[in-house]
Structures are given as structure tokens and as C-alpha cells.
N, C-alpha and C positions, 0 to 999 in steps of 0.2 A: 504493500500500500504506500500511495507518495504521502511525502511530509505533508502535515498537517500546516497549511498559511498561517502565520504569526498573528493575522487578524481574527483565526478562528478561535487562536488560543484563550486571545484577551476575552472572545464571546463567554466561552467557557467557564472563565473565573466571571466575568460579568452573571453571567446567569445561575453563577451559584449565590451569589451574593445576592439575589435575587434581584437586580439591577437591568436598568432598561439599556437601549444604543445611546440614548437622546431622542429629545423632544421638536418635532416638524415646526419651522416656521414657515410657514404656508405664505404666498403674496401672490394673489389675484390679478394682480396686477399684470403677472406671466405671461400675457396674453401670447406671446413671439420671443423665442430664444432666434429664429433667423434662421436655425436650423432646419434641410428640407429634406420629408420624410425619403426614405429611401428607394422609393419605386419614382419618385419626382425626381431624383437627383440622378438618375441616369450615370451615365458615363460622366458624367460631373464629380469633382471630388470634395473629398470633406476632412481638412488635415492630411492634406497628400492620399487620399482612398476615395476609390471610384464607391460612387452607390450602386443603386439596383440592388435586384434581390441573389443575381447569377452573375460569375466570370465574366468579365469585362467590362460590366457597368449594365448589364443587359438586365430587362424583367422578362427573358423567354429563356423558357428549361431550354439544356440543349437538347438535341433530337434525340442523340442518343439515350442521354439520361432519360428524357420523357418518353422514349421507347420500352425502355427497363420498368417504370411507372408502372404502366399501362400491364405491361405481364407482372409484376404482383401483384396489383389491384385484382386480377382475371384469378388469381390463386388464394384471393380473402374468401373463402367458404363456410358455411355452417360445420362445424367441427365437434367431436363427442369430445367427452373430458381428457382422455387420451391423448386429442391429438390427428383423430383419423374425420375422416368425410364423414359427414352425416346431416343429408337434407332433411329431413324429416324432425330431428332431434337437438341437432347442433346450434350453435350456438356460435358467431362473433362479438368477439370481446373487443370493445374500445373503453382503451383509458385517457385517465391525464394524468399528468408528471408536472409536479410544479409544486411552486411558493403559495403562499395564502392568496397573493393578488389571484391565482390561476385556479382557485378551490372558487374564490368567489365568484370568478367568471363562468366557472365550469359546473355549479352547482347550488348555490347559494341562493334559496329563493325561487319563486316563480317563474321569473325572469329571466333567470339564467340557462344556460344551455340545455346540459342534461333535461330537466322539465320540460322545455320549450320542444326537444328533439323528439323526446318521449312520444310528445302529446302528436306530432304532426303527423298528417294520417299518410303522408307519402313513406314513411319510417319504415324501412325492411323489420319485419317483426321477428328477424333471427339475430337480426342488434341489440345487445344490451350492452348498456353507456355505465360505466363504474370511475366514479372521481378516486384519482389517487392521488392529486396535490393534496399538498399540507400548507397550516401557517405554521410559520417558523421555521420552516424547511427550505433554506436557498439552496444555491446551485452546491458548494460544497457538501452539504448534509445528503447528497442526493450521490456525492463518487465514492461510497464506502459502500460495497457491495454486501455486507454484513448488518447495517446497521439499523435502526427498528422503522427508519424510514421506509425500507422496504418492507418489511416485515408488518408495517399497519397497511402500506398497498395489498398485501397479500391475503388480511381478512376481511380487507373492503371486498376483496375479488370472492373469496370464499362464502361470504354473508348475502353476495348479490347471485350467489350460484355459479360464477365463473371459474372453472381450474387455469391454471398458469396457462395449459397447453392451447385454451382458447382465444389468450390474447393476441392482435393478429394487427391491430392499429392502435397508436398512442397519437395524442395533440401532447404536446412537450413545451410550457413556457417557462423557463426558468432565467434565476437572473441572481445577483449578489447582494445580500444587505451589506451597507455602506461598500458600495465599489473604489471609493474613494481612496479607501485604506489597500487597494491591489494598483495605483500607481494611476497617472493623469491618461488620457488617451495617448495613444494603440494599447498601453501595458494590461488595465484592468479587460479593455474587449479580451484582448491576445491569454489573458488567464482562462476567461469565463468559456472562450472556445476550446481549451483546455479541458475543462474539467464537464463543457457539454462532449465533449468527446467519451469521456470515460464511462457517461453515465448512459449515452446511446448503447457501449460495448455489454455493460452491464447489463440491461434489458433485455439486449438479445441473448444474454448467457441464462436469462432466469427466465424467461418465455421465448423459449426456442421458433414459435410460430408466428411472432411479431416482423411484420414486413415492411410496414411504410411506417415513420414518424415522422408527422407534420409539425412546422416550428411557427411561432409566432415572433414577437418583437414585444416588448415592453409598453404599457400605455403612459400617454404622456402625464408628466410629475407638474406639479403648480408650487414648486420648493427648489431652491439653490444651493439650500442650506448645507453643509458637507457634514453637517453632525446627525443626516436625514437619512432614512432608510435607503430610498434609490432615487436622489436629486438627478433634478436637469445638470448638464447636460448626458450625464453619465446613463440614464434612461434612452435617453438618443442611440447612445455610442456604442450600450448594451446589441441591438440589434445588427451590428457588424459581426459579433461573435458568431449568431446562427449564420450570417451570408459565408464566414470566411471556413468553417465545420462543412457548410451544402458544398464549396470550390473543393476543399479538401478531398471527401468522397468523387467527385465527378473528375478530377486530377490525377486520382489512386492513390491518393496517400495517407499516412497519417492513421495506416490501418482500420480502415471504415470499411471494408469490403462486405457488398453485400449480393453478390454474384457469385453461386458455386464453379461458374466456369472458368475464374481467376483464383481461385483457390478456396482456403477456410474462411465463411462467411462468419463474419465476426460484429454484425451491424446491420442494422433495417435498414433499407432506402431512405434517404433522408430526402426532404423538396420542403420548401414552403408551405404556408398552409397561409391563416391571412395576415397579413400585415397590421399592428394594430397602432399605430403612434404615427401622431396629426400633431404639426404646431399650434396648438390651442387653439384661439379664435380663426386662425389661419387656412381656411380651407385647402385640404390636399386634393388632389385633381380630380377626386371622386363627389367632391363636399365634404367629406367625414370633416368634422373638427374634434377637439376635447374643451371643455367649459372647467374653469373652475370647480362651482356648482356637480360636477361628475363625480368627481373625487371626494373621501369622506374625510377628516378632521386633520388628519395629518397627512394629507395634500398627495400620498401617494397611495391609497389603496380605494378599489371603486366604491363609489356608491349605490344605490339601484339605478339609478340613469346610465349609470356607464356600465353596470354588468349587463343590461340589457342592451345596449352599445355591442359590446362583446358580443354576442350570445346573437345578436344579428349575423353580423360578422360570419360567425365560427358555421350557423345552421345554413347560411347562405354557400358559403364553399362548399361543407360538406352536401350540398345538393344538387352543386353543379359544376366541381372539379371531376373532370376526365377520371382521373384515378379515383375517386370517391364514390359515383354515383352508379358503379356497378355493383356495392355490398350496402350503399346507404340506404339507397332507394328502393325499395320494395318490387315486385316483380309488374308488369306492366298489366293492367284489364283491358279490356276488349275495346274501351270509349274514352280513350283519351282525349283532352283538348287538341286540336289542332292549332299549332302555332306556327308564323312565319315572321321574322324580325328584318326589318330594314334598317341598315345606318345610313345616317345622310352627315358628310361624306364617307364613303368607304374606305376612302386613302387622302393620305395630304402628307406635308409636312408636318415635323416634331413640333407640339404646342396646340395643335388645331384641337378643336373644339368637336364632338362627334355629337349627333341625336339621334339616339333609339327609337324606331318605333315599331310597337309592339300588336300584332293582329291575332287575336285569339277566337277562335269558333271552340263554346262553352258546350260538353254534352250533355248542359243538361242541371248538373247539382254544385253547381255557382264557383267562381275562382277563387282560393284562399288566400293564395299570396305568389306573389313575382320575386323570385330569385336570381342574383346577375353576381358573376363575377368575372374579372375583364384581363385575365393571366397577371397581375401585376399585381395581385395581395389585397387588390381595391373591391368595389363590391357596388350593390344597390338595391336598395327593395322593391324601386318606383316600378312601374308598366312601362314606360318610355323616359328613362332615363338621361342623361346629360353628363356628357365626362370626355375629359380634358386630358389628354397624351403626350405627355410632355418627352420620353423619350423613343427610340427609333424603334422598328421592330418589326413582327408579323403577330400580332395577337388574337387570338380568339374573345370574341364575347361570350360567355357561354350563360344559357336560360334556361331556368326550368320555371314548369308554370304548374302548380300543383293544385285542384279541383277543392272541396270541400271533404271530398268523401276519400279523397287522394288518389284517385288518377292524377296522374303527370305525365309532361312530354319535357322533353331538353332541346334547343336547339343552338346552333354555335355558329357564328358569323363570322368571317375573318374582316379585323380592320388591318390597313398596313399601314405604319410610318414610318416615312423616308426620313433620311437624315435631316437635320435642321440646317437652313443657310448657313455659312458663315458668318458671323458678325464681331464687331469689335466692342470686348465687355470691357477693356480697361486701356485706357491711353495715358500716357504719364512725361516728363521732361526732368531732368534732375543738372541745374545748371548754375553756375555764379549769378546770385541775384543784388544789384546796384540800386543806385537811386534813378530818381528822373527817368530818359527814355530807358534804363538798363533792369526793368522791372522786368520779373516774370510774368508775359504775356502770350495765354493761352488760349484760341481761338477752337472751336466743335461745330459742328453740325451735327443736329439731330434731324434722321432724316424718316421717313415710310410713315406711317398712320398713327393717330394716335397721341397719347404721352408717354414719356418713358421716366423714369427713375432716377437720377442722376445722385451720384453722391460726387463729392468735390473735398478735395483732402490738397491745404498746404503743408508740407514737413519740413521740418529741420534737424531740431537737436536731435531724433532718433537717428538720425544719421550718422551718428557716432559710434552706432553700435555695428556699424559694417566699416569703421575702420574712416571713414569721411572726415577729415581735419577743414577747418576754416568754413562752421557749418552756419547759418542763420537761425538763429536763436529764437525769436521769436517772428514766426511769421505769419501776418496777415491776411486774407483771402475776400475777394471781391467779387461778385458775378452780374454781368452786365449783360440785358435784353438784345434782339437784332437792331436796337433802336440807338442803342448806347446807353440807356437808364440803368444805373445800379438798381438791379432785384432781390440781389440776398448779398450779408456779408457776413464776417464770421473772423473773431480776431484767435479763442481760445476755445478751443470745439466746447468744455464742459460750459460755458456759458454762451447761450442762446442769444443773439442779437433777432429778434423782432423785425417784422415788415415786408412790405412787400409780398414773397411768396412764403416768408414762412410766420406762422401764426400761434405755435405751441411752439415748449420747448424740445430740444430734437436729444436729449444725450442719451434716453433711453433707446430710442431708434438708429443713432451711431454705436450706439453701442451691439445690437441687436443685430446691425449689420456683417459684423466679427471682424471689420474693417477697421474698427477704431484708432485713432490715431493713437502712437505709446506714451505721447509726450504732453503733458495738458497744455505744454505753448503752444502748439501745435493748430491748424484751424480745420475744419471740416465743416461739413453743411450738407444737405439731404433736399433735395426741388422736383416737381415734376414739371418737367418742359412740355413743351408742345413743341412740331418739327421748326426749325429755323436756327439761327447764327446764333450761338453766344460767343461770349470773351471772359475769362478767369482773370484774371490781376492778382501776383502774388508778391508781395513785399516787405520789408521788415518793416514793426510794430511801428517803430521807433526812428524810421531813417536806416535804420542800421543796414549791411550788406554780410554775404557769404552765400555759400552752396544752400540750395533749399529745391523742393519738388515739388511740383504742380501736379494734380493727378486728378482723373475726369473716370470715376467707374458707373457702369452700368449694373443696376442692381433690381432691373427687373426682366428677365432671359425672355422670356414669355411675350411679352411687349412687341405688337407689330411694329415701332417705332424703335427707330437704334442710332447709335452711333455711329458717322460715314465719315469722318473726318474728321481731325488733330492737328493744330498746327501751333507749335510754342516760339515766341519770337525773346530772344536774349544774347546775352555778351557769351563769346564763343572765345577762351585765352586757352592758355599752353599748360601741357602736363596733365591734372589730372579734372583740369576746371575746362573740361571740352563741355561742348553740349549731347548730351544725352536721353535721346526719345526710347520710352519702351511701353510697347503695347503688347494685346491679349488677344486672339482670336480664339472665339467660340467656338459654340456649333459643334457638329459635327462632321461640316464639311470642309474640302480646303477651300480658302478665301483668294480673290486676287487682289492683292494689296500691290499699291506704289508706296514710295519712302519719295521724302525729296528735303535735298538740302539746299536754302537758297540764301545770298548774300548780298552781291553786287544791284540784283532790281530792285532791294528795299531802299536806294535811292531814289526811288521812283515816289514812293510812300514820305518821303522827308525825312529818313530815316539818316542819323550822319554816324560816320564810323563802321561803313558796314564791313564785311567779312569780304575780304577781295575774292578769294577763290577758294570756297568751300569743298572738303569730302566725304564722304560719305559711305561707311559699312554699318552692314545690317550683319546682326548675330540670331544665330538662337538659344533655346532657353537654358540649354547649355553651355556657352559660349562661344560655339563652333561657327566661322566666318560663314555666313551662306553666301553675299554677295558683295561688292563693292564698285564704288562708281567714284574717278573726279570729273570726268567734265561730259555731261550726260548727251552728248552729240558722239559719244565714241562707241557707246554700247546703248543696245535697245533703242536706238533713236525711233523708229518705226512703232513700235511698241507706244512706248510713250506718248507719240504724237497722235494712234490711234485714239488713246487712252483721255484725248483734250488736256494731258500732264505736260507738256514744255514749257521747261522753268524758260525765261525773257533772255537768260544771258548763257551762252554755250560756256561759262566757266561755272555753272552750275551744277550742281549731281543730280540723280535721279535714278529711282532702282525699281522694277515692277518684278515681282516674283507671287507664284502659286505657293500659298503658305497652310502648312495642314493646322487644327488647331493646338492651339501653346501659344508660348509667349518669346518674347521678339525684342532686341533693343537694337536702334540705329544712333550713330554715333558720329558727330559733325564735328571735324577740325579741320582747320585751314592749311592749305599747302603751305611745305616749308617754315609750319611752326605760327604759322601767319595769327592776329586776332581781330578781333571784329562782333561786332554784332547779325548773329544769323540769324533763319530760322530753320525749323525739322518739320517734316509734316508728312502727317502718315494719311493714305486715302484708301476707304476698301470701294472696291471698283464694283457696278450692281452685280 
């Protein structure tokens, strides 16, 4: 057996002394950690990690896995106590595996699953549902194969008539009280998949006939507090554990086999089951949110609103996941509803927006309820439903429509989305900022339909901690209309300046954004634009000068309106005080981006001191040279001049390259050491 965690230890003496963890400070206020749930976050990351629920950021099993499904599901039978076939007499055993939160969800109440499952009349009446979560049973108490943890599952099973050999499906939500104490993220996820590993091993060693366990995710906490049973964000971060456990199996590794034709099967098939964690008032792409009001006193364990939340959730899968609805669903009568579903659209781009509709001929003894789940953890109860697809893929919808008397029919619609354009989520400049004309000035377009999100960050003194001498200390931020009218300004992000466009204080939502600046001289600001020109102006507080960043992110993906162009205009000197563009391309498409360095035609603008002869490399996020340019009539000229890009004066640069997404810096110094005032300007091409 592995060591016992130093955190379990201190439980131990704590719970002899009869002593609690600590006491939940709850704040309501929670509405958004900023945080997005894992089937939205796609190939997006979070702390360097792709979301989605599968390998690569994806919410679609892979084939083969969902091949392997599909043939254990076909082998969940009625089973006699032994262990053998037996239609007539046998019996499937479904448990749960879990903490308290997963006993309340699973059984606790009218409300809750079990009851709910019982009752509904599409229910294979060779199913019998036995809770084996416990409270007080986190994910450690649950990897001691010996320990009475198991041993009270085993007279739940015996007391509802089930022998070991009949269990055959587990729902498994397990998680850590105070994860805190297993290390900040990756370390506590990277424990808890740890010791979900051992405890899938375990199951299969003590119910030999257990084949699929379905995982969920943690529901969301309305507590910070790190003295709290399972605070945000660690509740989040929980749910990486079952993603990176499902890769492991589908990978071979890590001894999860659950295939005799690769050897000793040592593990159930593991897959998803539903997804349960929404950033609170935040609707994830399904609507699901979590309220406050959900949760009961100490901010982390459900209330009746939210086991019944759950218990939606869990009945709606289990009625119409592929692998579920051949041992859930009862065997089919003569007069089923007839159903036919239409989506409008069928396919689009990542983001679109989809609407079910739902055409049902009744035979007769009235419809009891619409079941949806949409391969991505999501779900719905409605008849014609509305749901939002944020990442790429081929997904099924899948429906069951179940009668009063329980007939039901299933049907399953394929939607596809294609990869999302290209777009640019973050454009940035990090240069010598002066007085007078030698301010940092940042020029954007916001271009396609709509509003978009903009967050706006001046930096400095953080700048120190990447090693940046001669940093701007306190620097100020300005943002000016296509008109020229200052609309928002912002000297020290934690204090709010008023007007214009912003109306409330913003530090909860800079902060929420996980963007926040690290330095409170620091300025940021939060706006929604409409498409047109602004301009940033970045300066010290005081008159003062030194290195400082200007930085323009997009902080809403989703958003038909984006950002199309960046262009910072500043003193460009020798050594390490060059000017410095570095942008972010989305999506998941590659982008055609130009770079362009220009000097000599901001005489044109009245600009004096400009940059005689500018040049120009672009890196990537690595720091590997992609391209370089000095005088953009030498290379791509045709390109370019397609493109409506020719800079005024042929000693200017200019760079158009096909960029996949990541992030990007272009880098502008003057031939032979030269200084001046330039500018960088980054363009994503339609």
C-alpha cells in the first residue's frame, strides 16, 4: 500500500480529537472565477493544459475508444449472483463511488437520482441503482482496498440484493477534502488522478464484472477560502484529474487496461459521463449555470436545487449515451413515439449557435419528458433546445423521448464544427516610453459585428521580474474613441476611475479575468467596443520615462467582432530598448497575418525624429526566427501589395506569413544601430 499523504495524517489526529477541517466562508458574490468549464475551453488552455473532456483538447471519444464502449455496453447483461447470464432472473448492478457531495446527488431525497431513475417508467427493470458514496469518504479513503469504505459498499450491495459478481456499471465522482494541502495546480489535479487510478484498479479487482465507469467533475464551490472543504479554484482544477486518468487508458498507460486482447484486464473502460461545473451565474454553452442559493451552508455541498440539478444531468445521459441506453432503457413495445429532430444549422463554425427542433407523433399515453445530451458532458430537458458549440468537432445530438407509460425512441443527429477562424486574442508592444511625442501610442481596430470585450493593460514594474532594467514605474493608460474623445482611463488598475464607458468598479472583473496586472502601479481597464479605431496612450504617472507595455486582449472568443489590427507608435534606440510587438493568434485555424515596421513616412504625420531605416523579425513562441525583412520591396513585394500593405517608403519592412495559432513577437530596430521613432503593426488579413 503507498504512503499515507501527510495531509491525511493531520485528518486522523484531527478526527480523533474530534475536531472539524475549518469553517466555509461562503461569498455570493462568486458569481465568475473567469474560469471556463471544460467542454467550452476546447483546445484552449488553462495554466498551460488544453481542456475538453479527451486528448487534445477534443469533446469527441476517439473512435476507437468509442468502438471498445459500444462492445461493453452490448456485454452489460442480467446476470445471476455468480456471475453467469441470466435473463429471466438477473440482475445489473449500478453503483456510485464517491464523497458525500456524490451520496447527495446520487440518492439523497426525492430529487435525487436513484428515486428519480427508479421511478421513470423507460427504466430496464433488470436495473437496480445501489449508492455506495459516503460522506466523509474523499478520494484517499477510497485507495485502501481493505478499508471499511469498501466494506459498507459491500452491505449496501448485499441489503439491496446485489452480489459483487452483478456489478457491471459505477458513476464515480470523487475529489479531495482541502486539495489545497496536495500543492497549487497541476500538483493536487496530478495527485487526485493518482489515486483515481488506484481506486478504478480496485473495483475491478473486487467486482470482476464491472465494465464501464462513468466520471463526472466537481460542482461549482461559492468559497475561496483555502481553510474550505473543496474551494474554487481547486473545484475547477479537480476535473483535469478524470480528463488526464480517461488520456491515460486511451494512451495504454499507466496500467488501466481494460481489453483482454492486450493483456491482464486490470480496469473498467473508463469515458465520461456528464460534466457537472458551470461558472456560477455564467452560462456554459448548454445554459446550465450554478446559483449560490444551490449550494447549502458551507458553500460546497448541494442543496435540493442542485441535487436535483444533478440528478437531471446524470438521468438525462444515462438515457441517451450510446453506451448506456442498451442496459438502461428497458426493452422497446410495439408503439413507440415517433420522432424526427432537425438542427438549424447543421454545421458552421466553432461558436455558432445551433436550434433543435423537435417533431414527435404521440401513440397515444402522453410524453413524459425530452432527454438531450450533445457528446460534450452538456445536456437539456427542453423539446427544442438551444446550444452553443464553442469547440471543433463531429458530434452527435442524441434524444430520447420517453411516453408516460415508457415507450421511448432515441434519435441522434450529427452536428459538425469546423475549426474557428483565426483571430487575434492578444496584441501587445513593450518599448522605451518618453514624454511628449515619445509616448506609448497604440492604435486597434475592432473589426466584424457586434461588440467585443476588450481588456487594456499598461505594465511596468512587473517587468522586473523577466530581468527588464530601466522599467517605468508607474504607468498610466488612456483610451480614446475613432473620434479622438478620451473614453476610459485608468492610472492604478485596483482603483477604478469612472466615466464614460465605465460605470462600476472593475477590480473584481480584472481580476476575474486571471489577467490581472502583478503590480498595483500598474493600469488596466475592461470596455466593450463597438467595430471602429481606437488609440491607447501609455505614459508615466508623473512625467516620468523607461520601458513599459501596452497591451490590447480580447476577452471575449465567442464574439463575432474581433480584433484586425495593432499598430504601436514609439522611440525605437539600441540594445535592449528596441521596439517590441507581440501578438496571439487564436482559433483554430492558421491566420494570414502581415507584420510591418515603418519609420521614414511618419514624416508625413509631423512626426520628427523618425526611424531612418527600420527592421524587422518576427519570432515565434518559442523564439525561433520565422521571418525577417529590411526593406520590404526585396521580399514578398507582390504579396504585400496584393494584400493593400505597402509601407510609403521602400526602406521600410514588411512580413506576411501563414501563422498557425500561438503567439508571435516582431521586433523593430534600425539599421546599423540606427534610433528613431517607429512604429510595428500587426494586420490579420480577412
Amino acid at each position: 500500500m503507498r504512503m499515507l499523504h501527510s495531509r491525511v495524517l493531520s485528518l486522523l489526529a484531527a478526527a480523533s480529537l474530534g475536531m472539524t477541517t475549518g469553517t466555509a466562508q461562503g461569498d455570493c458574490s462568486l458569481v465568475s472565477t473567469g474560469n471556463i468549464p471544460l467542454p467550452d475551453l476546447g483546445p484552449g488552455t488553462y495554466q498551460g493544459f488544453q481542456g475538453g473532456l479527451y486528448p487534445d483538447g477534443s469533446n469527441i471519444v476517439p473512435a476507437a475508444h468509442q468502438a471498445a464502449g459500444h462492445a461493453q455496453a452490448a456485454q452489460v447483461v442480467p446476470l445471476n449472483s455468480v456471475g453467469l447470464p441470466d435473463a429471466e432472473q438477473g440482475q445489473i448492478g449500478l453503483i456510485s463511488i464517491g464523497l458525500s457531495n456524490t451520496t447527495f446527488e446520487f440518492s439523497d431525497g426525492p430529487d435525487s437520482f436513484k428515486p428519480r431513475a427508479d421511478a421513470d417508467p423507460s427504466r430496464n427493470p433488470k436495473l437496480t441503482i445501489v449508492d455506495g458514496a459516503q460522506g466523509g469518504r474523499d478520494a484517499v479513503d477510497w485507495t485502501d482496498a481493505q478499508s471499511d469504505t469498501w466494506t459498507t459498499l459491500d452491505q449496501r450491495l448485499a441489503a439491496a440484493g446485489v452480489s459483487p459478481a452483478q456489478v457491471q456499471v459505477a458513476w464515480m465522482k470523487l475529489a479531495f477534502d482541502s486539495p489545497q494541502d496536495f500543492g497549487e495546480f497541476p500538483a493536487h489535479a496530478e495527485f487526485l488522478k493518482t489515486d483515481l487510478e488506484t481506486v478504478v484498479r480496485i473495483a475491478k479487482s473486487r467486482y470482476p464484472n464491472l465494465r464501464i465507469i462513468y466520471l463526472s467533475s466537481r460542482i461549482r464551490a461559492y468559497t475561496e477560502e483555502l481553510n474550505t472543504l473543496n474551494p474554487e479554484p481547486y473545484a475547477y482544477e479537480s476535473g483535469f484529474a478524470a480528463q488526464w486518468m480517461i488520456a491515460d487508458q486511451i494512451a495504454g498507460t499507466n496500467n488501466l487496461n481494460f481489453d483482454p486482447s492486450k493483456g491482464p484486464v486490470v480496469a473498467p473502460y473508463l469515458r465520461w459521463g456528464s460534466y457537472l461545473w458551470a461558472d456560477g451565474t455564467t452560462p456554459r454553452s448548454d445554459g446550465f449555470t450554478w446559483l449560490c442559493r444551490d449550494l447549502q451552508g458551507d458553500f460546497t455541498h448541494p442543496a435540493a436545487d442542485a441535487v436535483a440539478k444533478v440528478a437531471d444531468q446524470l438521468l438525462d445521459f444515462f438515457k441517451t449515451d450510446p453506451t448506456a441506453t442498451p442496459w438502461f432503457l428497458k426493452e422497446q413495445n410495439d408503439a413507440p413515439p415517433v420522432v424526427t429532430v432537425s438542427p438549424n444549422p447543421a454545421s458552421g463554425p466553432s461558436g455558432m449557435t445551433i436550434q433543435f427542433s423537435t417533431n414527435v407523433i404521440d401513440p397515444g399515453s402522453g410524453i413524459a419528458s425530452f432527454s438531450w445530451t450533445f457528446d460534450d458532458g452538456t445536456f437539456s430537458d427542453e423539446a427544442n433546445p438551444t446550444k452553443i458549440f464553442p469547440v471543433p468537432g463531429t458530434y452527435s445530438a442524441n434524444l430520447t423521448v420517453t411516453t408516460v407509460t415508457g415507450d421511448h425512441m432515441t434519435a441522434t443527429v450529427p452536428v459538425l464544427v469546423q475549426g474557428g477562424l483565426g483571430k487575434l486574442l492578444n496584441v501587445s508592444a513593450r518599448l522605451q516610453i518618453g514624454v511628449d511625442d515619445n509616448v506609448a501610442i497604440s492604435g486597434f481596430i475592432v473589426g466584424g459585428n457586434g461588440t467585443q470585450t476588450i481588456m487594456l493593460r499598461a505594465i511596468g514594474p512587473s517587468l522586473a521580474q523577466d530581468g527588464v532594467s530601466g522599467i517605468l514605474s508607474d504607468p498610466s493608460l488612456v483610451l480614446h474613441d475613432p473620434s479622438g474623445a478620451i473614453i476610459a482611463t485608468n492610472d492604478n488598475w485596483q482603483t477604478t476611475q469612472r466615466g464614460e464607458l465605465i460605470a462600476e468598479d472593475q477590480v473584481a472583473s480584472i481580476r476575474a479575468s486571471t489577467i490581472a496586472p502583478s503590480d498595483a502601479a500598474e493600469a488596466a481597464l475592461i470596455v466593450d467596443l463597438a467595430p471602429g479605431s481606437y488609440t491607447a496612450v501609455v505614459r508615466g504617472a508623473n512625467g516620468e520615462t523607461g520601458i513599459g507595455l501596452s497591451e490590447v486582449y480580447v476577452l471575449d472568443e465567442s464574439s463575432p467582432a474581433l480584433v484586425s489590427n495593432l499598430s504601436t507608435r514609439g522611440l525605437v534606440q539600441s540594445g535592449p530598448n528596441v521596439l517590441i510587438g507581440g501578438f496571439i493568434v487564436g482559433g483554430t485555424q492558421a491566420s494570414d497575418i502581415v507584420t510591418r515596421a515603418l519609420g521614414p513616412s511618419l514624416t508625413q504625420s509631423g512626426v520628427t525624429g523618425a526611424l531612418a531605416d527600420p527592421m524587422l523579425e518576427l519570432h515565434d513562441g518559442n523564439g525561433t526566427l520565422v521571418a525577417s525583412n529590411d526593406n520590404w520591396t526585396e521580399t514578398q513585394p507582390a504579396i504585400i501589395e496584393a494584400a493593400g500593405l505597402s509601407p510609403d517608403n521602400p526602406l521600410e519592412s514588411a512580413i506576411e506569413c501563414t501563422l498557425a495559432p500561438g503567439g508571435y513577437t516582431a521586433i523593430v530596430t534600425g539599421r546599423d544601430g540606427g534610433t528613431g521613432v517607429a512604429l510595428v503593426e500587426v494586420y490579420k488579413l480577412p
